[in-house]
C-alpha positions as CSV (number, residue, x, y, z in Angstrom):
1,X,-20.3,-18.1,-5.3
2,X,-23.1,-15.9,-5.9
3,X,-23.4,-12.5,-5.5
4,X,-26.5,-12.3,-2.8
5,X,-27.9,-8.8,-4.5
6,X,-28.4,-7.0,-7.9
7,X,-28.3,-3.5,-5.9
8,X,-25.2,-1.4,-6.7
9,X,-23.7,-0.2,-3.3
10,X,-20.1,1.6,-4.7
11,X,-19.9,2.9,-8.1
12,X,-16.5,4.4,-9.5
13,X,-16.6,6.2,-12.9
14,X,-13.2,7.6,-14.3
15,X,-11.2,6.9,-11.2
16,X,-7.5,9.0,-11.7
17,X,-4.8,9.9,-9.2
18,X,-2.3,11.6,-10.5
19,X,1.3,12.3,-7.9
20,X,3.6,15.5,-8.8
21,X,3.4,17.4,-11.2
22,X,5.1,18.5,-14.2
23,X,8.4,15.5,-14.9
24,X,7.8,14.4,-11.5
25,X,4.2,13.3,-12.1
26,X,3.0,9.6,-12.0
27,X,-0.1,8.2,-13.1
28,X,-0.9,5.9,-10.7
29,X,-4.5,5.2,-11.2
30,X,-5.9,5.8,-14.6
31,X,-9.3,6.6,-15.6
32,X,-11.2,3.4,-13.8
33,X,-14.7,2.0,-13.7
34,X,-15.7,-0.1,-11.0
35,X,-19.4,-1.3,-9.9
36,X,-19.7,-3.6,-6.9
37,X,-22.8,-5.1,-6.0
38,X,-24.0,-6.0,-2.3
39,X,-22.6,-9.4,-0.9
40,X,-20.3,-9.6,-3.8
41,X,-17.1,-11.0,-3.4
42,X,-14.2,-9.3,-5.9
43,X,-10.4,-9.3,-6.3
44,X,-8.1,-6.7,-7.8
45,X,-5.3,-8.1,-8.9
46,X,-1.9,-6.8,-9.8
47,X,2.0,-6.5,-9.1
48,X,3.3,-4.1,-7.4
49,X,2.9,-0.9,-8.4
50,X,0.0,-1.5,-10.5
51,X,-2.4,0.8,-8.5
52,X,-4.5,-1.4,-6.8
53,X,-3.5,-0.1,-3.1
54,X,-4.0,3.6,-4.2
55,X,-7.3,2.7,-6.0
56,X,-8.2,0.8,-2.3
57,X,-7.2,4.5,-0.1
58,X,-9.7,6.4,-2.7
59,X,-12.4,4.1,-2.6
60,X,-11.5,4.1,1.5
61,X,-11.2,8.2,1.6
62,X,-8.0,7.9,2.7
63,X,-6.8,9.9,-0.2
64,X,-8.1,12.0,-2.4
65,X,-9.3,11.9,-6.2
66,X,-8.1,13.4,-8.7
67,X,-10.4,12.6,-11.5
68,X,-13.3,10.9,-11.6
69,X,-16.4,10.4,-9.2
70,X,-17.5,7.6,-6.8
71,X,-21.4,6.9,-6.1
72,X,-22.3,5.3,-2.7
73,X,-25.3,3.7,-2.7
74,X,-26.8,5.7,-5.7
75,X,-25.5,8.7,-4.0
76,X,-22.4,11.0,-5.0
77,X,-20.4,10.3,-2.0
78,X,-19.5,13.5,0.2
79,X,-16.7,13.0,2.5
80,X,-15.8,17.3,2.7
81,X,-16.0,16.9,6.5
82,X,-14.6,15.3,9.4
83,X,-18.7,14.3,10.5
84,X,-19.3,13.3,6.6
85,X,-16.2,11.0,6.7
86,X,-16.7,8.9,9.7
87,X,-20.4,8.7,8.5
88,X,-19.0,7.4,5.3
89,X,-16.6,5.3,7.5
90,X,-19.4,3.3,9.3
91,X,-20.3,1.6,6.2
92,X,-16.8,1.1,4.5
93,X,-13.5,-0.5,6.4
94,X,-10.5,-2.4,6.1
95,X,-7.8,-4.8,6.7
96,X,-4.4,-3.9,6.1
97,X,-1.8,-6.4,5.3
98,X,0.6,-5.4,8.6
99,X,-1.0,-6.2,11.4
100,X,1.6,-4.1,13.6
101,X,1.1,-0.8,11.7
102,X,-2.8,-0.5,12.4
103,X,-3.1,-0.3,15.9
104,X,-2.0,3.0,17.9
105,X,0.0,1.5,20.6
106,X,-0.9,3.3,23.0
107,X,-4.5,2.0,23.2
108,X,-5.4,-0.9,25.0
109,X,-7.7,-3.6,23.1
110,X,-10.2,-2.5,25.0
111,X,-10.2,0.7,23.7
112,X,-9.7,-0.5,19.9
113,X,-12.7,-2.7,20.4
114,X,-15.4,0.1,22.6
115,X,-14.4,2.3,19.5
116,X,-16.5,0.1,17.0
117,X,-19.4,-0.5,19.4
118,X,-19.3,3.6,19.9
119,X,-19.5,4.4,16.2
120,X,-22.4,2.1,15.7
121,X,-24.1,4.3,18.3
122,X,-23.7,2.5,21.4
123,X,-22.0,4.5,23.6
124,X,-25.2,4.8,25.7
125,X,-25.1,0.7,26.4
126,X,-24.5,-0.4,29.7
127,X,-21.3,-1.4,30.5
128,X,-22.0,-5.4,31.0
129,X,-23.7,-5.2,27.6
130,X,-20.6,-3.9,25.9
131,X,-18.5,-6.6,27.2
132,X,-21.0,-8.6,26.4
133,X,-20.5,-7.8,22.4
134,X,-16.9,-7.3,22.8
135,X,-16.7,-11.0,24.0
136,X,-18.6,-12.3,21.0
137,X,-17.1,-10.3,18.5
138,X,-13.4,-12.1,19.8
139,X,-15.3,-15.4,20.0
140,X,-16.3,-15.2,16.6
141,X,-12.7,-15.2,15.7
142,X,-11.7,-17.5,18.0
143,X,-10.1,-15.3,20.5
144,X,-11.1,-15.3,24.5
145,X,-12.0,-11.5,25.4
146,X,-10.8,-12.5,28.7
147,X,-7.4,-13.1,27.7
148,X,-7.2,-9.8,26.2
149,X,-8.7,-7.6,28.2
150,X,-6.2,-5.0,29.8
151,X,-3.2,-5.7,27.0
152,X,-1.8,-3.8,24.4
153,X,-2.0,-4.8,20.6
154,X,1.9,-5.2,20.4
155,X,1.7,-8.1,22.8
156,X,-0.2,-10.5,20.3
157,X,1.0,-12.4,17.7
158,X,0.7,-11.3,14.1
159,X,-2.1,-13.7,13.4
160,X,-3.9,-12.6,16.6
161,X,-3.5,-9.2,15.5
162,X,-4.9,-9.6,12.8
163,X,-7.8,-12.0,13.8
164,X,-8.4,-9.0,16.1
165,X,-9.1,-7.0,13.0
166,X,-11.8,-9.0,11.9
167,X,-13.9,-8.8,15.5
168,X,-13.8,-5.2,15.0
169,X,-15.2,-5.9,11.7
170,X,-17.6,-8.1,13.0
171,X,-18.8,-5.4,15.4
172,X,-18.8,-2.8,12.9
173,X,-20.4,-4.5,10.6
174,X,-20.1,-2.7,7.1
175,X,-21.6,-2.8,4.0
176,X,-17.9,-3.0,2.3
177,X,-14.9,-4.4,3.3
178,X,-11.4,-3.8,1.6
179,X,-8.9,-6.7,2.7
180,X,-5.3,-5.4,1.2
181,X,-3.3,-8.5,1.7
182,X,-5.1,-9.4,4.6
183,X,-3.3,-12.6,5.0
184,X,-0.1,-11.9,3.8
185,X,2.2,-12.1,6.9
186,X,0.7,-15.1,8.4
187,X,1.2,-18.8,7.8
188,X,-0.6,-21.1,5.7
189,X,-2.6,-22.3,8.3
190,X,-4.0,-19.3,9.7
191,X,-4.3,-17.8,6.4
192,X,-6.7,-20.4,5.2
193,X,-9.1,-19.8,9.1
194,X,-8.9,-16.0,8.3
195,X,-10.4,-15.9,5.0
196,X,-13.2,-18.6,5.9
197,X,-13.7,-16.2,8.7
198,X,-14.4,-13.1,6.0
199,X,-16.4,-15.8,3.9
200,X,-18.4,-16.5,7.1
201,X,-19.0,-12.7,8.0
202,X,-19.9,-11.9,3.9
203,X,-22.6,-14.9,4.8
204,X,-23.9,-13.6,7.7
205,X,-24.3,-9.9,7.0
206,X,-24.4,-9.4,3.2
207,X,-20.9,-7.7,3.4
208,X,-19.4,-6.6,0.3
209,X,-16.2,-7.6,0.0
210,X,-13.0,-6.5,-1.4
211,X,-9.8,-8.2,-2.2
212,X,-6.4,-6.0,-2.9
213,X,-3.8,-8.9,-3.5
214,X,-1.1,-10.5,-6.2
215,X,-2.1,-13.9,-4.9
216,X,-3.8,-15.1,-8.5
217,X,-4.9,-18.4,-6.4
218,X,-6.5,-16.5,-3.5
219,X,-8.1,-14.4,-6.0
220,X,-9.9,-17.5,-7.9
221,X,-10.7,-19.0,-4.3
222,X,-12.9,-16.7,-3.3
223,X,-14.0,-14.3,-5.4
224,X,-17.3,-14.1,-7.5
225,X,-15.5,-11.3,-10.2
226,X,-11.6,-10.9,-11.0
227,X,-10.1,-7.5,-12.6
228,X,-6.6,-7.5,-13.2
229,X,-4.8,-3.9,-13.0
230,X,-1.7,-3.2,-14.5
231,X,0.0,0.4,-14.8
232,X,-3.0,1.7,-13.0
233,X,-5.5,0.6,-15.4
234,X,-8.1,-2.6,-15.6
235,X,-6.5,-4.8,-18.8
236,X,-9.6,-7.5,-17.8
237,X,-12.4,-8.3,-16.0
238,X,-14.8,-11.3,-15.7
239,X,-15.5,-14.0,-13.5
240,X,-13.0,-15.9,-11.7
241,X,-13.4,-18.8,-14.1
242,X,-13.2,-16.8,-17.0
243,X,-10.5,-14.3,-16.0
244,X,-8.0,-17.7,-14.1
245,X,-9.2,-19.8,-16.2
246,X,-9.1,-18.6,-20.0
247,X,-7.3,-15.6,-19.7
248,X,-7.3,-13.2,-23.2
249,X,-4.5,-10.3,-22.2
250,X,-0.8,-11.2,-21.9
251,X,-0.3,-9.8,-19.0
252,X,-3.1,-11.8,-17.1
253,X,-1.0,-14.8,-19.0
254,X,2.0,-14.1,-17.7
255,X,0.8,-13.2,-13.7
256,X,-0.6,-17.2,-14.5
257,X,2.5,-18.1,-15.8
258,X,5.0,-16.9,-12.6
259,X,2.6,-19.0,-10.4
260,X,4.9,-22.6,-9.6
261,X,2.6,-25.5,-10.5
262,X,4.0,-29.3,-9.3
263,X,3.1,-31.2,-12.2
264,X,5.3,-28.6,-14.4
265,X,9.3,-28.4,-14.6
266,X,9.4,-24.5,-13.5
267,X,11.0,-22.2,-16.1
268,X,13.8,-20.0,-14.0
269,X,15.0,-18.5,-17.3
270,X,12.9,-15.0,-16.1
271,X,14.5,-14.7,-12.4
């Protein structure tokens, strides 16, 4: 793949988050630099516990930063009010890896789905015209609007829930996306329709895009540029060929290592 742009749309310089304080204080992210360029494709990569889901919720604004500063498009991002967030919000979303957790079930899908079309600024559309996009946006992901219409989130399956996800993406349409384990509770199948569907929406729209996951394999499918995290810190960075391919820091080596090839007698002694 190759990245579509050479214009720098999220900048991270010294990126720290620090929880507790005093002997109770972790170091969960650690003085990170991150540049991400429009239409690129990435993945962070780490066990758990390395620091890559906190790194995601700063990035997002779901938490805040302790150290550090992040530039969105060439601009110091301000997020100090509820206006200035969901401004910010237009322009960056996600995927979370449980499907069941992101939904407020007491909101039809309806409701889920007039949300995106309203924070795009089209509250003022007639109503034929907004079912109109909804109906696309669930086509797109091969869902029928008609068969949703009316229902709650809850009474979908876990892939549908998340496919679901990815229309309001599609009607949203961001300039980032950050997918934490996007496909991590569905099966192989629908795993492998959902992440052509990203690739498909990156295509279509120039979206950057954002992988949070331990899958080493996902990570060298897709992306354009691999950094691996460990203890809340990047140990290396480079293309997916260079990073999969001829990794240089043990601990790359041994995330390569703990992946079960076919051709090779699998070495249990760690488990």
């Amino acid at each position: 793949m190759k990245r579509k742009s050479n214009n720098v749309c999220l900048k991270a310089e010294g990126l720290t988050k620090v929880f507790g304080f005093g002997r109770r204080k972790t170091l969960a992210v650690d003085q990170v630099d991150l540049t991400l360029y429009e239409g690129e494709v990435i993945s962070i990569v780490g066990e758990s516990g390395s620091g890559k889901t906190t790194l995601a919720k700063m990035l997002l604004g779901l938490i805040s930063v302790t150290e550090g500063e992040i530039y969105f498009k060439g601009q110091k991002r301000d997020i100090s009010t509820h206006r200035k967030k969901k401004e910010y919000w237009k322009n960056i979303q996600a995927i979370f890896q449980d499907p069941f957790s992101s939904y407020n079930i007491f909101r039809k899908i309806d409701a889920v789905l007039l949300d995106c079309i309203h924070m795009k600024g089209g509250k003022r559309l007639p109503h034929d015209k907004k079912v109109a996009m909804m109906a696309e946006a669930c086509s797109f992901v091969n869902l029928k609007f008609e068969e949703l219409t009316n229902k709650y989130p809850f009474e979908l399956s876990g892939g549908q829930m998340q496919r679901l996800m990815i229309a309001r993406i599609f009607l949203l349409k961001p300039t980032i996306l950050l997918a934490d384990e996007p496909t991590s509770m569905i099966d192989a199948c629908s795993r492998a329709t959902i992440l052509d569907m990203l690739m498909k929406l990156r295509d279509e729209i120039g979206m950057t895009v954002i992988f949070i996951t331990h899958d080493i394999g996902l990570a060298y499918y897709v992306s354009d540029k691999v950094y691996i995290m460990e203890k809340g810190k990047f140990v290396e960075s480079g293309t997916a060929d260079q990073v999969i391919l001829n990794p240089t820091q043990p601990y790359t080596q041994r995330l390569l290592s703990d992946v079960p090839k076919i051709y090779e007698e699998w070495d249990l002694s760690t488990v």
